[in-house]
Each structure stands twice: as C-alpha cells, then as structure tokens.
C-alpha positions, 0 to 999 in steps of 0.5 A: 079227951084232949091235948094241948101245951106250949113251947116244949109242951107244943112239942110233946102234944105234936108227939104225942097225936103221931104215938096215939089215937086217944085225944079227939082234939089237940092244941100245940103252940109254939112246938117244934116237930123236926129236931133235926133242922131246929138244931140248925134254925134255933139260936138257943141250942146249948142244951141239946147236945147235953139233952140228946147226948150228941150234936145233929151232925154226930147222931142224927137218929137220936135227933130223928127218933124225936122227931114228930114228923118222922110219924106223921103218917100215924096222926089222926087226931086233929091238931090246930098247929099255933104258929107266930112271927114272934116265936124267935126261939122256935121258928115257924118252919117246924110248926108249918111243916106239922100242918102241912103234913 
C-alpha cells in the first residue's frame, strides 16, 4: 500500500511514514515537515494561530508535536519528497530538511 498527497496532503503523508511502517512507498508534494520554522518562513500564516491555538513563540511544543522531522528517526518507508522553486506558500526548506533526514 502506498501514500501520497499534495499541500497539506504532502504534510500528512510525511506524517504519517514517521507514525507507521505500513506503506511500501510514499509521495509528498509541496508538504511541510517542520511547523516550527513554516511558522516564520511562510507568508500565509492567518490561520495558524486559530488552527494551533497559539503562536510558535507562546507554545512551540503544540507546533513541535506537529511536526514530521521531530520523528524522523522512525521512517522507514521510502518517500520521494517533490520540492520546486515555485512553491511560495510552502517553502523548499522544509521538504530538503525531510530528505536530507
């Protein structure tokens, strides 16, 4: 079985390879791994203090607990991590910092 997903679906996907071994493959496009440094890097970030509850710099472990690369570690399903210049709203930092991981 495998995964895949784009914008907040490239997000869940990395989430979800670093909370289970069950997928043989995975696909995340345009997905964030780190909440923590999206919250400063993105220019869209209205609806994160109303989706997490706080800013970054009032609760960061609500961010953290979020957060792909805190769990990096525990992946172990092959991901081919899509990352392009043009993806203003979710800069290329956080998919690198995925790969390199």
């Amino acid at each position: 079985m495998g995964i895949t997903g784009w914008s907040y679906g490239g997000f869940m996907t990395m989430f979800a390879v670093t909370q289970t071994n069950r997928f043989k493959a995975a696909v995340s496009g345009a997905g964030l791994s780190n909440w923590q440094s999206y919250y400063g890097e993105n220019s869209i970030d209205q609806w994160m203090i109303p989706y997490f509850g706080a800013s970054v710099y009032d609760d960061p472990a609500v961010y953290a607990r979020s957060s792909a690369i805190n769990y990096i570690k525990q992946v172990h399903t092959p991901t081919l991590v899509v990352v392009g210049d043009r993806m203003a709203s979710v800069p290329r930092p956080s998919r690198t910092s995925f790969w390199h991981g």
